[in-house]
C-alpha positions as CSV (number, residue, x, y, z in Angstrom):
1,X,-82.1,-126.3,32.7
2,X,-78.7,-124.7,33.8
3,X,-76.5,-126.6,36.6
4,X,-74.6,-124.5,39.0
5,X,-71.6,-123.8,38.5
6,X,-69.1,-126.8,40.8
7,X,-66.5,-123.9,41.2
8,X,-68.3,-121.2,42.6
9,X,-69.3,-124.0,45.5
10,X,-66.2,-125.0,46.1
11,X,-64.9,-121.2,45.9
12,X,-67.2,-120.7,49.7
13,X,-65.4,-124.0,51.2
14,X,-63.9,-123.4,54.5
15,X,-65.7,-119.7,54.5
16,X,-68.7,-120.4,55.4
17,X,-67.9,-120.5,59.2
18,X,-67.9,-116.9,60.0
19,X,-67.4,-115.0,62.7
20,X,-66.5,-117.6,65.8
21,X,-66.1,-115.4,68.5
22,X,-69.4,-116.7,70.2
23,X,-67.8,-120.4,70.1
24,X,-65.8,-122.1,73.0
25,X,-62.2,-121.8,73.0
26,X,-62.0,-125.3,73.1
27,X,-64.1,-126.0,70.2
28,X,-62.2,-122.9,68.2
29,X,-58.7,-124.4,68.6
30,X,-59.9,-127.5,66.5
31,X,-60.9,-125.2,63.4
32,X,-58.0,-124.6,61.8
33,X,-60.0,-122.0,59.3
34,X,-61.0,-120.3,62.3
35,X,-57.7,-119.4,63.9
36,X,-57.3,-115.4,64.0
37,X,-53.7,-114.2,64.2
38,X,-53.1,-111.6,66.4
39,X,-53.6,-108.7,63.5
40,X,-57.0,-110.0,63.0
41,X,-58.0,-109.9,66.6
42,X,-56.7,-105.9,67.0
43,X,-58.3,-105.0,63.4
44,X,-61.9,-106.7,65.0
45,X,-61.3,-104.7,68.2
46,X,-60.6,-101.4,67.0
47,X,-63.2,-102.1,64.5
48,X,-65.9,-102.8,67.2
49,X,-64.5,-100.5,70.0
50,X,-63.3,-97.3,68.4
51,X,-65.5,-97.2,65.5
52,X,-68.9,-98.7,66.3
53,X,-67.7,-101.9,63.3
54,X,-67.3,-99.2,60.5
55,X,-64.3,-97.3,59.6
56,X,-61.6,-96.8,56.3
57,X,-58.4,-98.2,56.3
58,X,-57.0,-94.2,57.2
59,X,-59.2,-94.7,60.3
60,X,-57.7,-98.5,61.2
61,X,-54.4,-97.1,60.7
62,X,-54.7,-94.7,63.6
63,X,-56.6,-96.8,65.7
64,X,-54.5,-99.8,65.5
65,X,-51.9,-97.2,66.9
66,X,-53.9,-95.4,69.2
67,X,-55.0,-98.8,70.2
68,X,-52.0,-101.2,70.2
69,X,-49.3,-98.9,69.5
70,X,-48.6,-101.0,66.3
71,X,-47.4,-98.9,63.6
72,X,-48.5,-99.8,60.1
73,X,-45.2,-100.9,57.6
74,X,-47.1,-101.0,54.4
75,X,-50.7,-99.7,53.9
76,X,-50.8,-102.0,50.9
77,X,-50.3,-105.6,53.5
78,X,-52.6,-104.2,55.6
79,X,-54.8,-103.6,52.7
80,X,-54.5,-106.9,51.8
81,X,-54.8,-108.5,55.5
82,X,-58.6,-106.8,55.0
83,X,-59.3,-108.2,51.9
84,X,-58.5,-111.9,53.4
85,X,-60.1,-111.3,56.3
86,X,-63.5,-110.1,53.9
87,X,-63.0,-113.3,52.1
88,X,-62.9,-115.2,55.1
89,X,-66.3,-113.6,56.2
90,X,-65.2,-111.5,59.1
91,X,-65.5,-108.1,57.3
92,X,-67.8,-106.9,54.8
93,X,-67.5,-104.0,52.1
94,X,-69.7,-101.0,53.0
95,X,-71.9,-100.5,49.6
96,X,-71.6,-97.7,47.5
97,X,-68.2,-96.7,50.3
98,X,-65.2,-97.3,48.6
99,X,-62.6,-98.7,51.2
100,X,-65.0,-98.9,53.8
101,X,-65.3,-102.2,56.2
102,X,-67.4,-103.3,58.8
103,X,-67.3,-105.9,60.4
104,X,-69.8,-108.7,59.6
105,X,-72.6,-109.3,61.6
């Protein structure tokens, strides 16, 4: 009989929490893997509110300006500000979509 591999457990440590917007603010600011920064936040809202939780990162770009106003300096660190944020469990790779997000339900 196989065991499990110990790394790929401790590889979903401290991502296993999810999306924490349902939970009290005073029960979120003792998570510390739960704290959003302020990029997160607008990427979620223009996620859920100007694209029905689905878009590329072309379609972030503009909202997060149509949005915010925030002008993207790198596509590549927002790029990789998706990626983390996929890790952590808040976004989720559209299969079969290249480059497409949604946000995780």
């Amino acid at each position: 009989m196989e065991e499990d591999d110990p790394r790929e457990e401790l590889d979903a440590v401290g991502s296993r929490i999810g999306d924490t917007s349902d939970l009290p603010p005073e029960l979120k600011s003792q998570l510390a893997s739960s704290q959003m920064d302020d990029m997160e936040e607008k990427i979620l809202h223009t996620l859920k509110e100007r694209y029905d939780g689905v878009a590329n990162l072309d379609e972030i770009i503009v909202g997060l300006y149509r949005d915010f106003g925030y002008v993207t300096k790198d596509r590549r660190s927002l790029n990789g500000k998706l990626y983390r944020m996929r890790k952590r469990g808040l976004l989720e790779n559209v299969p079969k979509r290249k480059g497409v997000y949604r946000v995780k339900t």
